[in-house]
C-alpha positions in Angstrom: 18.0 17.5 2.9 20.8 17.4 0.4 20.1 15.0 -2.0 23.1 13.9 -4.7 22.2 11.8 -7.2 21.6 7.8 -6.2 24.4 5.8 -7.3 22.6 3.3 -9.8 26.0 2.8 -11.5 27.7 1.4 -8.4 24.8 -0.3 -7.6 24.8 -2.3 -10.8 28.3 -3.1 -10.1 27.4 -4.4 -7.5 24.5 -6.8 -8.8 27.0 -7.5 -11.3 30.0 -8.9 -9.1 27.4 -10.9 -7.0 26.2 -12.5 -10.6 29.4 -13.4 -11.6 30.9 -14.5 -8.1 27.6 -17.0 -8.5 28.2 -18.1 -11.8 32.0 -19.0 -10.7 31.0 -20.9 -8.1 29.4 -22.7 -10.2 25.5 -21.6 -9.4 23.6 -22.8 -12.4 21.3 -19.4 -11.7 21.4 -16.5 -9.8 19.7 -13.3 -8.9 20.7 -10.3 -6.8 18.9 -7.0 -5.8 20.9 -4.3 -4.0 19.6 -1.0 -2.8 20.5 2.3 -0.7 18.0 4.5 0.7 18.3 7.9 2.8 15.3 10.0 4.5 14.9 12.7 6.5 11.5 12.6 9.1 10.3 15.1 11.9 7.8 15.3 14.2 6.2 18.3 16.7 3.9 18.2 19.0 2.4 21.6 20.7 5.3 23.9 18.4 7.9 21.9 19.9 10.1 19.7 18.1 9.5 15.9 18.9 11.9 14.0 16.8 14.1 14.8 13.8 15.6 11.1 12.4 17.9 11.0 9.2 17.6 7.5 8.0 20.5 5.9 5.5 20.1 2.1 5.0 21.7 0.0 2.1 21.3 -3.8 1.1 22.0 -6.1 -1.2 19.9 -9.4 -1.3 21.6 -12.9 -2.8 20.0 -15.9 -4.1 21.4 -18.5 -5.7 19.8 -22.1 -7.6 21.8 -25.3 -7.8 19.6 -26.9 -9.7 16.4 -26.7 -7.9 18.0 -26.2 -4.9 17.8 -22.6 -3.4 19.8 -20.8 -1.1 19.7 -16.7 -0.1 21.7 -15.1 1.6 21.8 -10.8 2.3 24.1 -7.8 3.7 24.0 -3.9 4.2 27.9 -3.9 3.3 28.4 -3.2 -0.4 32.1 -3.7 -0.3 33.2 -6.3 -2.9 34.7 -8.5 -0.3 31.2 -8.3 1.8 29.5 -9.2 -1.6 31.6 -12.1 -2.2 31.2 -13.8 1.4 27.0 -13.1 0.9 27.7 -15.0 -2.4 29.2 -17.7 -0.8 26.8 -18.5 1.9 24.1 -18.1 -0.1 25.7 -21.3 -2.5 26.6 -23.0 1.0 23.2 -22.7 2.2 21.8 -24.0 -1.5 23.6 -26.9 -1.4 22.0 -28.3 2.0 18.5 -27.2 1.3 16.1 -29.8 -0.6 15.0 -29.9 -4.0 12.1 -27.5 -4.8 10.8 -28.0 -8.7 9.3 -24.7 -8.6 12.2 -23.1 -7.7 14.4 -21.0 -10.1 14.4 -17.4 -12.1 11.3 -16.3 -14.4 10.9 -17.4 -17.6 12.8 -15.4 -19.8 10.1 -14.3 -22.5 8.3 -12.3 -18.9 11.6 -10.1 -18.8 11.0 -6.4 -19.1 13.0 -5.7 -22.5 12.6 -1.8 -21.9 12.2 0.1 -18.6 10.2 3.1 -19.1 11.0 5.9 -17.0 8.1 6.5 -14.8 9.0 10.0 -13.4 9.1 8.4 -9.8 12.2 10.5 -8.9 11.6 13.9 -7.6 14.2 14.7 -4.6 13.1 17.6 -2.4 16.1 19.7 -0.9 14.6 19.7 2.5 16.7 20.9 5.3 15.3 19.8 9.1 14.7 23.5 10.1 12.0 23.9 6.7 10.6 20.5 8.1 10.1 21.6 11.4 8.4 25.0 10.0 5.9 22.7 7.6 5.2 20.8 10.6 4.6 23.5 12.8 2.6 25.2 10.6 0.8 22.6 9.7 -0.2 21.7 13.5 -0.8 25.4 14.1 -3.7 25.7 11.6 -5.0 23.1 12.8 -5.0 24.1 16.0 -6.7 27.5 15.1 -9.6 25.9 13.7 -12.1 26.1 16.7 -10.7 26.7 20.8 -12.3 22.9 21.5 -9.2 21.3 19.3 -6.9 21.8 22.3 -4.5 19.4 22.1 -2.5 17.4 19.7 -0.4 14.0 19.4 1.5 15.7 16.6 2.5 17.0 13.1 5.2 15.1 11.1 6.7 16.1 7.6 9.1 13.2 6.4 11.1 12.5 2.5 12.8 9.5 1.9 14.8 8.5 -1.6 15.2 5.1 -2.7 17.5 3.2 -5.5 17.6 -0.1 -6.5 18.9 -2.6 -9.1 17.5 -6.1 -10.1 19.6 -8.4 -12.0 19.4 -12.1 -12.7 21.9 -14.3 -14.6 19.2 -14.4 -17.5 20.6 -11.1 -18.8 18.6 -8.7 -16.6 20.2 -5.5 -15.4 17.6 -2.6 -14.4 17.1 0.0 -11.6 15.6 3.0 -11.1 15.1 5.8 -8.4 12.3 7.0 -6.6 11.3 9.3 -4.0 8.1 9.6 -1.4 7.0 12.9 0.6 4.5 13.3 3.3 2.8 15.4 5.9 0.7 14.4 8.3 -1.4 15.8 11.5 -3.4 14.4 14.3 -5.7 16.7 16.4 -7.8 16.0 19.5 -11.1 18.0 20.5 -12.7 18.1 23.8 -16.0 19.2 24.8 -16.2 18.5 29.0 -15.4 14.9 29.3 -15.5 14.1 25.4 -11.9 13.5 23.9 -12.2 12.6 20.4 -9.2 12.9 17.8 -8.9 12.4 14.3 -6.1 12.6 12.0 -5.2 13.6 8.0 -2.1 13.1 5.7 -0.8 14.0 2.2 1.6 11.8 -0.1 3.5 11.9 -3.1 6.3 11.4 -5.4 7.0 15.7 -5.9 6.7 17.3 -3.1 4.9 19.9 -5.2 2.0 17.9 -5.0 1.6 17.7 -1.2 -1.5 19.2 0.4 -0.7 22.5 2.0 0.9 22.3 5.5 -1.7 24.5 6.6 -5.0 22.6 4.5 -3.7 18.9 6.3 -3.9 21.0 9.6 -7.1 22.1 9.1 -8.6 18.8 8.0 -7.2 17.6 10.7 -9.0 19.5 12.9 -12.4 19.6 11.3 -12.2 15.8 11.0 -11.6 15.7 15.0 -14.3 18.5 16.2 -16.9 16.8 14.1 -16.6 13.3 16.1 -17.6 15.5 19.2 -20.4 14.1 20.8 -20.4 10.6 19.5 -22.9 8.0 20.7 -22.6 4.0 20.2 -25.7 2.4 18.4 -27.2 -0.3 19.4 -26.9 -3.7 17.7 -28.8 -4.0 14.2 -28.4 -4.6 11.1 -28.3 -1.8 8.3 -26.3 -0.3 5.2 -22.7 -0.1 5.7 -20.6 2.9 3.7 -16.8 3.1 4.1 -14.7 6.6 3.1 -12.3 5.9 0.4 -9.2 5.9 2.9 -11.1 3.0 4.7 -12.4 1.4 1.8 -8.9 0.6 0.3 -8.6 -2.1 3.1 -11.7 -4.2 2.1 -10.1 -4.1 -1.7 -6.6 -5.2 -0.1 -7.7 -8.0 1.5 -9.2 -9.0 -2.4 -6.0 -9.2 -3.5 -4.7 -11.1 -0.6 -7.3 -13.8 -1.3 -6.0 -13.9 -5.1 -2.5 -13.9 -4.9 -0.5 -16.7 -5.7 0.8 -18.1 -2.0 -3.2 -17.7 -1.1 -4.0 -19.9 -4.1 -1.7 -22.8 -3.8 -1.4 -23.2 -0.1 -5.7 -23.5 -0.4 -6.0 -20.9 2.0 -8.3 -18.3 0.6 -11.5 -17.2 0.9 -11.8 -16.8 -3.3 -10.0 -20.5 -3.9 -10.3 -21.0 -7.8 -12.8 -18.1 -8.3 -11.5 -16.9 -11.8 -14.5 -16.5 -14.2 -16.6 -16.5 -11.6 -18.5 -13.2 -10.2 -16.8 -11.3 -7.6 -18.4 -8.5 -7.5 -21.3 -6.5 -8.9 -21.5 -6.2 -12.7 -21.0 -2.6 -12.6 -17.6 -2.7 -10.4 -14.2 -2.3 -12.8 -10.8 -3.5 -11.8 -7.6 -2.7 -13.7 -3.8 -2.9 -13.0 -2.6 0.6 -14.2 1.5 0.2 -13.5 2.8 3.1 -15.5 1.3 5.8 -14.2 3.5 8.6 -14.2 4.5 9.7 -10.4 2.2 6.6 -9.2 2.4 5.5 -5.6 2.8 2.3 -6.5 4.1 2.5 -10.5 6.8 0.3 -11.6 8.7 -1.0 -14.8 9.3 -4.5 -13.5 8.7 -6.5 -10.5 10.8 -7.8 -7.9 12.1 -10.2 -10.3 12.5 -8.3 -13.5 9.1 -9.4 -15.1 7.5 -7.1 -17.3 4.9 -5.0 -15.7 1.5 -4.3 -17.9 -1.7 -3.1 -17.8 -4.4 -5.4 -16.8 -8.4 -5.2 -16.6 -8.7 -7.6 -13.1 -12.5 -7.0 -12.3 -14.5 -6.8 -15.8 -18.1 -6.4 -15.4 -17.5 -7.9 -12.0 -15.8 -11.3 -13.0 -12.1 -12.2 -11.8 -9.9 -12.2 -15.2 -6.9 -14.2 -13.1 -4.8 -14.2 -10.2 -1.6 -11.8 -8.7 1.1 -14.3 -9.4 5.0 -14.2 -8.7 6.9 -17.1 -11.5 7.0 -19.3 -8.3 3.3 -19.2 -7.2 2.5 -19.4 -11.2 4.3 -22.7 -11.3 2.8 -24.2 -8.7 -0.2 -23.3 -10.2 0.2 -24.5 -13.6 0.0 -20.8 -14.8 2.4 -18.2 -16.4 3.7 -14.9 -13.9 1.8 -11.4 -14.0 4.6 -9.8 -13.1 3.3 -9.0 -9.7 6.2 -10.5 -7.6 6.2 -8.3 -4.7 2.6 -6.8 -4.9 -0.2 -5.4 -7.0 1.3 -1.8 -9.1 -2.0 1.0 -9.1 -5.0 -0.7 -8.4 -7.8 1.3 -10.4 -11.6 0.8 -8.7 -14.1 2.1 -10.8 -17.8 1.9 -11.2 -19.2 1.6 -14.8 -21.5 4.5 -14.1 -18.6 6.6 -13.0 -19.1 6.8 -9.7 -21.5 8.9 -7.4 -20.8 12.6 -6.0 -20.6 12.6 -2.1 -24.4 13.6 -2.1 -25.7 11.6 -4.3 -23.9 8.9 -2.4 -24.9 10.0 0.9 -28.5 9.6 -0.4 -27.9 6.6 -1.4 -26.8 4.9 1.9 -30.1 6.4 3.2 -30.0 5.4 6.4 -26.9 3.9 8.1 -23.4 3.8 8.8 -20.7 5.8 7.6 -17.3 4.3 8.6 -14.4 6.9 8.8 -12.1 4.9 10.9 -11.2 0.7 11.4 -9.4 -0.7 13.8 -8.2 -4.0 15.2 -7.3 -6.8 12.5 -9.9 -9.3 12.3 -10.1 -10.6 9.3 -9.8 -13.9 8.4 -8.0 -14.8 4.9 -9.4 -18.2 5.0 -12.5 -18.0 5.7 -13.7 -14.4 4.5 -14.7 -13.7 8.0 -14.7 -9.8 8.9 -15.0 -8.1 12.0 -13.6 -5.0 12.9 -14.1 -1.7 15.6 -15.4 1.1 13.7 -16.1 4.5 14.2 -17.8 7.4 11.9 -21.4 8.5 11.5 -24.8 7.5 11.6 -26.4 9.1 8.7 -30.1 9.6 8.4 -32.2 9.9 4.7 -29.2 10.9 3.5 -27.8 13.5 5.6 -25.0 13.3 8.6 -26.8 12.9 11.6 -24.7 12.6 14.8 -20.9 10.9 15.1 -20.7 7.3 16.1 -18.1 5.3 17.9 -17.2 1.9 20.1 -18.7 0.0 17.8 -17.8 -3.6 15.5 -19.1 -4.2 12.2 -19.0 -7.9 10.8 -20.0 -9.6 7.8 -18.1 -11.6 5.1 -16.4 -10.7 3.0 -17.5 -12.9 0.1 -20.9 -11.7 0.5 -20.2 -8.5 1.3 -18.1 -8.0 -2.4 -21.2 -9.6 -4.3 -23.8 -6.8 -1.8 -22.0 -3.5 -3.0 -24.1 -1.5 -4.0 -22.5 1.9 -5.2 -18.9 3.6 -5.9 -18.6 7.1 -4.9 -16.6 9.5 -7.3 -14.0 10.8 -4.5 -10.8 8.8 -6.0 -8.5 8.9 -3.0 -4.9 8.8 -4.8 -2.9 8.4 -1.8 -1.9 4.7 -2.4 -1.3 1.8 -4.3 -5.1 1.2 -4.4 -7.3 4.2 -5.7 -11.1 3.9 -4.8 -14.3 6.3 -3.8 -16.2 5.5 -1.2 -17.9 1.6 -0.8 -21.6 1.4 0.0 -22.4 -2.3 1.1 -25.9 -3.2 1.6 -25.9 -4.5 4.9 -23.8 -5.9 7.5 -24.2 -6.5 11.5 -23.5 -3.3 13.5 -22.6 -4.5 16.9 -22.9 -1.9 19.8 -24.7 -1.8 23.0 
C-alpha cells in the first residue's frame, strides 16, 4: 500500500485554528487533538481470499473550559469551516454543563518540553496482491505441518499508519507518526470426532521485524495438533501457570485497579494500596515509554504530559498510581502522564526469570493455561473466574492437553501467591512478561 508521508503540518493547522476559534470565543482554555489514519487488511481462508479492506479515517476531537465548565465536541471533517462549527458546539455545550473543579488542562510544569523521536514510524509499501501471498503462505505452512490440521478459519496480514497532533492553549503543539504490522493464523486439527484449533500472531512497528509468514503458520499449527486429545480435569485445587500471551491479562487488570477513575470512584480491588505489598518481593515493575519501535512508546500522553520512566513494582511494593491531571486532582496528587493508558509495561523477576524448563519444573504438577476466555473478572472486588484451556503438566513435564475448564481465585491473593517469572519476554504488546506461576487456585471441571 502506497504510503505518502502523513500530513503533520496540516494537521497542526488544524489544532491550531480550533485553539484559536476557542480562544475567540472567549474559552478561557482549550485543547484539540486531530488525527488521520489509513490501513490496508486481508484475510484467506483455504488459499482463497476472504476479505481485503482499505481503511482511511480522520478526526479531530474539541474541548473547551469556561471556567470549570467543560464542553467537547468532535468531527472526521478537517475543513476549516467543519472545525469552526466543532468549536462552537463544543463552547455551546460548555456553557450548559455544571461546574466541575477538577476540570481544566494539566498543569503546565507536566508539559513535554521536547518530543523525542521514538522511531515509531516505519510505513511498509504493501500492495493487496503481496498481502494476499503472505497470507497464503503463511496458512499453507501451516497447513503442511501434519495431514490432521485440515482445516482453517484463516490467515490475515494487515498495516495501518497513524498521525496525530495534540495541542492545548498552554502552548502545546506536538505530533508524531506511527505505524503497526501484523500476521496472523488460526489452524484447526482433527483426529475422528476431536476438533481442536489454536491460533498465533506477529506484531510490530517495521515490518522487518514480523515473524516469517511461513514460522506464524507453522506455530499455528503445532499449537493446534498438540491440543488433540484433550481431557477436562476434575475439580481440585493445584498450581496455576499462565503462558506469557495469557499472563499479560492478569497484569492488565493491575493496572485497571490503580488507575486513577478506579481510585477516586472507590471501586478497586487495590483502593489506597501504595506502599503496601502487591506482589512478591522478587517481582519488578517499570514504565519503560521510550523504547525505540515500542508497542506502546510514546513522547507525551493524550494530554501533552511528559512521559518518563518509572519503577511501579519495587521489590514488590506499589510506588503510586496511573493518573490522568483529572484523576490526580481528584486525588490530591500530581499526573504521571498516563492519560490514555500505561506506555511499556516491563515485568521482571529479580532473579531474572526462569528458562521454560526450569519453569516447567517448577509448576510440578498442575495447570498450564494457554488460552482464557469469557470476562469474569470483577474490578471491585478482585474476583476472578475464567474458562481456560492448556495442559496438565506432571513433575515437570507436559502431560496431556486440557480443556472445558474454569479457574477462579482472587486476584489480590493470587498477586501476593506468585511464585516464579519465566524468562520468555513476549514483546507483542504494551505489557512485556514471561510466563506467571501462581501457587494455587480452584480448577473447576467435572
Amino acid at each position: 500500500m502506497p504510503n505518502s508521508p502523513q500530513p503533520l503540518e496540516q494537521l497542526k493547522d488544524v489544532v491550531s485554528l480550533a485553539l484559536s476559534s476557542a480562544q475567540r470565543l472567549g474559552a478561557t482554555q482549550a485543547e484539540a487533538d486531530a488525527s488521520v489514519s489509513q490501513g490496508l487488511s486481508v484475510s484467506v481462508r483455504l488459499g482463497e481470499v476472504d476479505t481485503v479492506e482499505y481503511q482511511r479515517d480522520r478526526g479531530l476531537g474539541v474541548t473547551v473550559y469556561f471556567g470549570k465548565r467543560k464542553g467537547s465536541a468532535s468531527t472526521a471533517d478537517l475543513g476549516a469551516a467543519a472545525v469552526g462549527e466543532t468549536v462552537e458546539k463544543a463552547c455551546a455545550i460548555a456553557r450548559y454543563t455544571a461546574e466541575d473543579p477538577y476540570a481544566g488542562l494539566i498543569e503546565p510544569e507536566a508539559l513535554a518540553r521536547t518530543i523525542p523521536d521514538l522511531d515509531l514510524d516505519h510505513p511498509w509499501e504493501l500492495s493487496p496482491e503481496d498481502a494476499i501471498e503472505l497470507a497464503r503462505e503463511c496458512e499453507a505452512a501451516g497447513l503442511a505441518v501434519d495431514p490432521r490440521v485440515s482445516n482453517s478459519e484463516g490467515a490475515s496480514v494487515g498495516t495501518q499508519r497513524h498521525s496525530g497532533v495534540y495541542g492545548n492553549s498552554l502552548g502545546f503543539l506536538g505530533g508524531y507518526s506511527s505505524t503497526s504490522h501484523s500476521s496472523s493464523c488460526s489452524l484447526l486439527a482433527q483426529a475422528g470426532e476431536d476438533m481442536q484449533r489454536d491460533y498465533w500472531y506477529s506484531v510490530a512497528r517495521d515490518a522487518r521485524e514480523l515473524e516469517a509468514a511461513a514460522t506464524i503458520g507453522r506455530t499455528a499449527g503445532e499449537r493446534a495438533l498438540a491440543r488433540l486429545g484433550a481431557r477436562r480435569l476434575s475439580t481440585r485445587r493445584a498450581p496455576v501457570a499462565f503462558t506469557p500471551e495469557m499472563a499479560r491479562g492478569l497484569f492488565r487488570h493491575f493496572i485497571g485497579a490503580i488507575s486513577g477513575p478506579s481510585q477516586y470512584r472507590k471501586s478497586s480491588f487495590l483502593l489506597n494500596a501504595a506502599g503496601e505489598p502487591v506482589f512478591p518481593a522478587f517481582l519488578q515493575m517499570q514504565e519503560r515509554p521510550h523504547i525505540l519501535k515500542g508497542l506502546a512508546s510514546s513522547p507525551f500522553d493524550q494530554e501533552g504530559a511528559a512521559t518518563h520512566d518509572r519503577d511501579l513494582v519495587k521489590d514488590g511494593v506499589l510506588d503510586g498510581y496511573v493518573l490522568g491531571s483529572y484523576s490526580a486532582r481528584r486525588l490530591g496528587l500530581k499526573t504521571t502522564g498516563n492519560a490514555g493508558g500505561i506506555h511499556n509495561l516491563l515485568v521482571s523477576s529479580s532473579d531474572g526469570g526462569l528458562p521454560p524448563e526450569v519453569f516447567l519444573k517448577r509448576l510440578g504438577t498442575g495447570m498450564l493455561v494457554t488460552e482464557l476466555m469469557g470476562q469474569g473478572v470483577n474490578g471491585v472486588t478482585g474476583d476472578y473466574s475464567r474458562g481456560a484451556s492448556g495442559f496438565w503438566v506432571e513433575n515437570g513435564v507436559l502431560a496431556y492437553p486440557v480443556h472445558e475448564i474454569t479457574i477462579a481465585g482472587n486476584l489480590k491473593p493470587m498477586y501476593r501467591d506468585i511464585l516464579a517469572l519465566g524468562d520468555d519476554i513476549d514483546p507483542r504488546g504494551g505489557i512485556r512478561t514471561g510466563s506467571v506461576l501462581i501457587g494455587e487456585m480452584t480448577i473447576a471441571g467435572e
